[in-house]
N, C-alpha and C positions, 0 to 999 in steps of 0.2 A: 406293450406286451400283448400278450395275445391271450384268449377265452374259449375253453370247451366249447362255448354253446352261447346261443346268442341272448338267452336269458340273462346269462351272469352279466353277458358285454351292457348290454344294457343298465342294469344294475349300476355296475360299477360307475358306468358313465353319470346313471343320476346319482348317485354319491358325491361325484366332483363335479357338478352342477351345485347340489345344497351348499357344498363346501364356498365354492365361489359367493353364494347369494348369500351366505352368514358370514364369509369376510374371513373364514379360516383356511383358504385354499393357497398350497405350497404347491413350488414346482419338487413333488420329491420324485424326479429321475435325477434330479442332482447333477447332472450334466454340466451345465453352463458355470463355466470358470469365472474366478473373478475378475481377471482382464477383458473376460469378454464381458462382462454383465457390465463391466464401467465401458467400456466399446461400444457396445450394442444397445445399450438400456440407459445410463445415467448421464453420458457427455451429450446426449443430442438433446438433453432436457437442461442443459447451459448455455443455452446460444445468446444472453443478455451477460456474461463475462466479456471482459476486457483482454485484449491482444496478451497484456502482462500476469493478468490473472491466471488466464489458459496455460500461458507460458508455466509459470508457477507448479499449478497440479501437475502437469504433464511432467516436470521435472521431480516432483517428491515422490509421482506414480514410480516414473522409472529407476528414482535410484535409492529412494527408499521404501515403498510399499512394496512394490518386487523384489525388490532387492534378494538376494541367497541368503539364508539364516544358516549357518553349520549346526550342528546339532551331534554331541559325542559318542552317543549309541545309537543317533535314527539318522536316516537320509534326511537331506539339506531340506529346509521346510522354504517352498518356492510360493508362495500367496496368489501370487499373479495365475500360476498354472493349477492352484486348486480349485474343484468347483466350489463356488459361491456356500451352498447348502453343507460344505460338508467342516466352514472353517469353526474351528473351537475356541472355546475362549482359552486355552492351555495354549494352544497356537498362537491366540492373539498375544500372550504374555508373554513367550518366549520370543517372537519376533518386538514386541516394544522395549524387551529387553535389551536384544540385541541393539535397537536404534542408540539404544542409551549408550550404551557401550563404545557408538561411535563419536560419543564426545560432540555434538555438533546440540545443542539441548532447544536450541529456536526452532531447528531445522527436523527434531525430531517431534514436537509437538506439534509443528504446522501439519503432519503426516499422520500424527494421529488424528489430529482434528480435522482431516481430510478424511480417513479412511472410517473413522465415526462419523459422516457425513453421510457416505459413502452406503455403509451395512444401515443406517438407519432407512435411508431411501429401498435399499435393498427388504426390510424389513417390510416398508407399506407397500410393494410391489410381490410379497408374501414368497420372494425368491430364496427369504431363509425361515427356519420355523423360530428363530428368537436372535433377535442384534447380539453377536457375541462381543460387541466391541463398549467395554463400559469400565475404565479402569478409570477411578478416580484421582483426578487433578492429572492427568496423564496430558491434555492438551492445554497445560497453564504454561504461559513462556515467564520464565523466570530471568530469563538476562538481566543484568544488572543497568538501569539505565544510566546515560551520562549526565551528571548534572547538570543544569544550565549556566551557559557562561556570564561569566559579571559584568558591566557593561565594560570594565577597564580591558577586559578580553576581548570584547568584539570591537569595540574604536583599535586595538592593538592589531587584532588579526584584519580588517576591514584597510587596515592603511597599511599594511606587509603586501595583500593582495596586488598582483598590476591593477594601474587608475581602471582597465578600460574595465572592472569586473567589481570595483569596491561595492558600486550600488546594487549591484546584485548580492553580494553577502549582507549589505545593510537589509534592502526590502528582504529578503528571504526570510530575515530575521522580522524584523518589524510586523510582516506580511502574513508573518509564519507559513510559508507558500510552500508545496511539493517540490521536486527539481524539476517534474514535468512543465509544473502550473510560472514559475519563474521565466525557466528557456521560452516559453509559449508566449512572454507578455512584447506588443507593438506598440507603439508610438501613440495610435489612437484610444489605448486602453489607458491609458495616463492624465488622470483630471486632478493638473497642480491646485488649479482656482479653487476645487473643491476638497483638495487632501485627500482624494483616493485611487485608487485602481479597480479594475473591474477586471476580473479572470474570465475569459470566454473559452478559450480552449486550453489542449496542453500539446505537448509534444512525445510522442509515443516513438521511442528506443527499444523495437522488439530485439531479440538476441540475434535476429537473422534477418537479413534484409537493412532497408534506408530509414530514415525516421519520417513518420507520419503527423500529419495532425490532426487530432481527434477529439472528442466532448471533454468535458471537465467529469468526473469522477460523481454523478450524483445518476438518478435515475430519468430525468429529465436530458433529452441530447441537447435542448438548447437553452440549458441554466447557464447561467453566470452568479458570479458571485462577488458581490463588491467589498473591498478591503479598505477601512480607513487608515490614513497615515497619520504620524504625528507630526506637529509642526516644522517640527525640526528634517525632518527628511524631504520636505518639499525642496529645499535649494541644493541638495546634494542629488536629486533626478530631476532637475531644472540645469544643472550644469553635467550633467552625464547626456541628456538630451541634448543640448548643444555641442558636446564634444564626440561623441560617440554614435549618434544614431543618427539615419537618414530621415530627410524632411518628408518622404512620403508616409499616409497614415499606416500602412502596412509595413513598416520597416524595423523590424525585429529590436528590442531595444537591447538583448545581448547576444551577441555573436562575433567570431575570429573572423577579422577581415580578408583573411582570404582563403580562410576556410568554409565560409559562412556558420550555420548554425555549431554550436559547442559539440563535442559526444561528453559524456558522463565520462568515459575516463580521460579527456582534455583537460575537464576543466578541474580532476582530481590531482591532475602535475600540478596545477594552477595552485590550486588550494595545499597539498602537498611542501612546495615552494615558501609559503605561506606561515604553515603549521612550524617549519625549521625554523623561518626569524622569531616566531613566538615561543615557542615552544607549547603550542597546545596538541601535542601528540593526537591525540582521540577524537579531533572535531572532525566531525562530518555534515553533509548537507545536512542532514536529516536533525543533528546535535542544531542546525541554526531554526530549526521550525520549530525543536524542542523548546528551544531557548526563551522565541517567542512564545508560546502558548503560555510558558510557566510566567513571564510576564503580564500576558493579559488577565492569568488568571489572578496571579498577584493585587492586580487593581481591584479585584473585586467583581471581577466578570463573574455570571451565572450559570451553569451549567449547559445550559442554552445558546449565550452569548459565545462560549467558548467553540462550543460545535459549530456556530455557526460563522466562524473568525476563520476554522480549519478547513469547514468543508466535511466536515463529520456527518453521518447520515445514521439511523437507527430504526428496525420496523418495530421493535417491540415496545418503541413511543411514539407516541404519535408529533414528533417531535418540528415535522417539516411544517405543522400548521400554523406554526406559533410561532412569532415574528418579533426580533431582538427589537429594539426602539433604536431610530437611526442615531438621533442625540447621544442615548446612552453608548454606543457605538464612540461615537467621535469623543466622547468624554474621556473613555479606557485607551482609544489609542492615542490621545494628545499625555495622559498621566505616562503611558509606554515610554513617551519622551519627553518628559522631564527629566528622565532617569540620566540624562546627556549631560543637564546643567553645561549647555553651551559648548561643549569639548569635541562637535563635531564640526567639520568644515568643509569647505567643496577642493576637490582633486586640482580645483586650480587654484586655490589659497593653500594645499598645502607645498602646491610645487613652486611658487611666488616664495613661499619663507622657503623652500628648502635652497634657492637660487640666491635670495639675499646676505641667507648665512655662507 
């Protein structure tokens, strides 16, 4: 705006001068929308997110923080097109409302706990004059989770699976491994003599485009992460290694021969296929990393031991300094498999007795 006289121009300007130097200065033209302020101000301040991450916000941005709120006596309340400065916390209620209302309860707290990200940054960037985004337990996920399977489940569902993918449901499980961290594992990542595997990268299934490959999930690009096995899984990836994977060190240990690498929805017929001879309706990849972790921690693993089994990372402890004991490692994953008591066997003893019967 504009000034009589260039006394007041002046003035006013040292006013928002103080304002800045005390830490209380707002943009009040209130202009700048909230799509642009996450546009223009908050995404270029994420360039350490992950391909799937990005994917992620960009996707709750567009179909839930934007989203159109109808409203029965006021115009549609549109977030995206409101300025930054002007959203209220009655706005904020009536649009968390609405998310609620669309039934999706994972999908609606991931959006809050984005868009309270979101106004809080907006807050120390003084773009609003107070975070109107603060509804209590609004970004808790409640889904119910699925229990872990018994091991009579996963020896059941592991041998319904075709041979060339068993050891991949066993390690998954045992591994407690991502579907990235799994798909991503080669021939030379596999140390029988020593009972482990070593995670070096994953394999990144953006929604658009080929699949890539890319760091392991930690903040380091060139961590790895070693996984001990239990005794018992060594001759079940000792005979999946001689039947299924090539002798060079780089040769993927699961993949469709003549598709090469898997997609996530392949290897879901796969497992789909699977869930009908068993009848375990609800398992998913994700139910077999569950499965393991509730195992490891069953042994008695520490809070520590466990994050560090998943690949779990935390800044508000200082958690990455502090290093599991390799022994005790190998202790919790040999107890993992006891839980067998011998009832497992390799794809080629179980295809020997199913020929002899």
């Amino acid at each position: 705006h504009t000034f009589p006289n260039k006394a007041q121009a002046a003035e006013w300007l040292k006013d928002e001068w103080n304002r800045r130097r005390s830490g209380t200065w707002t943009d009040r033209r209130g202009r700048t929308t909230l799509r642009q302020f996450v546009e223009e101000v908050w995404w270029p301040t994420k360039v350490d997110l992950s391909l799937r991450t990005r994917e992620l916000y960009a996707g709750l941005l567009k179909n839930w923080i934007y989203a159109e709120v109808k409203r029965p006596t006021r115009p549609s309340l549109l977030l995206g097109d409101t300025p930054v400065m002007q959203i209220t916390e009655d706005e904020i209620e009536q649009w968390y409302l609405a998310c609620k209302g669309r039934n999706h309860a994972v999908a609606c707290a991931k959006a809050y706990r984005l868009f309270s990200e979101i106004m809080i940054f907006a807050d120390e960037k003084r773009a609003v004059v107070r975070n109107p985004v603060h509804i209590r337990g609004a970004g808790a996920e409640n889904a119910p989770e699925r229990e872990a399977l018994t091991v009579d489940e996963l020896v059941a569902l592991s041998d319904a699976i075709e041979a060339r993918y068993r050891a991949m449901i066993l390690l998954a499980t045992f591994g407690a491994m991502r579907w990235s961290e799994s798909l991503a594992l080669q021939r030379r990542d596999i140390y029988l003599d020593r009972k482990m595997v070593t995670l070096r990268r994953v394999i990144v299934e953006p929604d658009k485009g080929e699949k890539f490959v890319g760091p392991l999930k930690a903040r380091d690009k060139k961590a790895t992460r070693r996984v001990d096995l239990p005794d018992e899984l060594v001759p079940v990836l000792e005979d999946h290694l001689k039947q299924f994977v090539g002798t060079q060190p780089t040769a993927w240990l699961f993949e469709d021969p003549d598709k090469g690498l898997l997609a996530r929805s392949q290897f879901r017929l796969l497992l789909d296929k699977a869930k009908e001879v068993t009848g375990l309706d609800d398992v998913t990849f994700h139910v077999l990393r569950h499965t393991g972790a509730t195992w490891f921690a069953e042994e008695g693993a520490t809070v520590r031991e466990v994050m560090e089994r998943l690949g779990h990372r935390s800044e508000r402890m200082a958690m990455r300094y502090q290093h599991a004991a390799t022994e005790r490692m190998r202790q919790l994953a040999s107890g993992m498999g006891g839980r067998l008591g011998g009832r497992l066997g390799t794809a080629s003893e179980a295809k020997s007795e199913a020929e002899a019967s």
